[in-house]
C-alpha positions in Angstrom: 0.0 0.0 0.0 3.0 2.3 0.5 5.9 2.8 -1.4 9.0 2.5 -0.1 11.5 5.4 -0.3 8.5 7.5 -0.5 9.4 11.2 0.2 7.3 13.2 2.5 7.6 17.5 1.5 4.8 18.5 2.9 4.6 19.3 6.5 1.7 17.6 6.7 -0.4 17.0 9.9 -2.6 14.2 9.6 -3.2 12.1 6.7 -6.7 10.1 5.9 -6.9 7.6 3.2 -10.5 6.2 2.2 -11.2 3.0 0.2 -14.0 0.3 -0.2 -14.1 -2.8 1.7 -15.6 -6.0 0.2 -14.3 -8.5 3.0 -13.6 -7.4 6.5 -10.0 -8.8 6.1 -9.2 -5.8 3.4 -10.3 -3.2 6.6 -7.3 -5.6 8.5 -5.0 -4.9 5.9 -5.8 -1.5 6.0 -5.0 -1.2 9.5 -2.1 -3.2 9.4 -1.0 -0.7 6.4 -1.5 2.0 8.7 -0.1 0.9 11.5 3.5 -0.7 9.7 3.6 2.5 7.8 4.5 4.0 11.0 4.3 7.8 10.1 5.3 11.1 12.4 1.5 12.4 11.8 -1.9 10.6 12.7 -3.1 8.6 10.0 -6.8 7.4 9.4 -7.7 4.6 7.6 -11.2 4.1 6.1 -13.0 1.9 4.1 -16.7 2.1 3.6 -19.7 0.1 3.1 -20.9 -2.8 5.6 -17.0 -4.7 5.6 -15.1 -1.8 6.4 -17.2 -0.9 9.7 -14.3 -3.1 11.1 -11.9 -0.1 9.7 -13.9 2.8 11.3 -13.5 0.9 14.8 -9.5 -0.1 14.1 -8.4 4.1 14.2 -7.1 4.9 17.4 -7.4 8.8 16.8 -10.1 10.6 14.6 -12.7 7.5 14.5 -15.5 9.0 12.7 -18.5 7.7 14.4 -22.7 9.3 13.9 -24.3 10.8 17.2 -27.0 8.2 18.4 -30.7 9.2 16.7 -28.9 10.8 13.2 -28.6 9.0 10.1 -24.9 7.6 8.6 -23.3 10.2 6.8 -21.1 7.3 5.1 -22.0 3.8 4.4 -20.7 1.4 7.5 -20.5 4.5 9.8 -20.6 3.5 13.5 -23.0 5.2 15.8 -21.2 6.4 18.6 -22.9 4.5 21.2 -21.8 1.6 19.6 -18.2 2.1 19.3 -17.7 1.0 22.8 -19.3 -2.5 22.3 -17.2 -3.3 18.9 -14.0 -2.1 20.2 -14.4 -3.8 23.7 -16.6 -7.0 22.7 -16.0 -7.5 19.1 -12.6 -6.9 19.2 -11.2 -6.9 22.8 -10.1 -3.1 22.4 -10.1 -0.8 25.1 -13.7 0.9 25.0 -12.6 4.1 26.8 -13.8 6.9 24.5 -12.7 10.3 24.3 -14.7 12.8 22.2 -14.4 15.6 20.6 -16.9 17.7 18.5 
């Protein structure tokens, strides 16, 4: 997913990248991406529809989650409410959740 010997000449502060999921284990490879990349900034990894809910939960920083009661601004978004379950049950995360609107 990354080149090697890329070159960075932006001073860039966070970095998103957003794809499509057909199997959950393409939103594991994205994570894994992410986190072997191992870059200075935050990075978010996204991949949308139903399989890449996994993806959404996987972000350590800048999860994008839906408040409870509105509808999904992206296919597969997590309601906030719900993060908590997937990263603690699902996926034996920490659920501790800081926000930030």
């Amino acid at each position: 997913m990354f080149a090697s010997g890329c070159e960075w000449s932006l001073a860039w502060t966070a970095l998103q990248v957003v794809l499509t999921a057909f199997t959950e284990a393409e939103s594991l490879d994205v994570a894994e991406a992410q986190r072997s990349a191992n870059l200075p900034i935050p990075t978010v990894g996204i991949c949308l529809g139903e399989a890449g809910r996994l993806s959404r939960v996987l972000n350590r920083k800048f999860t994008p989650v839906r408040l409870d009661g509105l509808p999904a601004a992206a296919p597969g978004q997590v309601r906030m409410g719900g993060l908590g379950w997937w990263r603690g049950t699902r996926r034996g995360m920490d659920g501790a959740l800081r926000t930030y609107l």
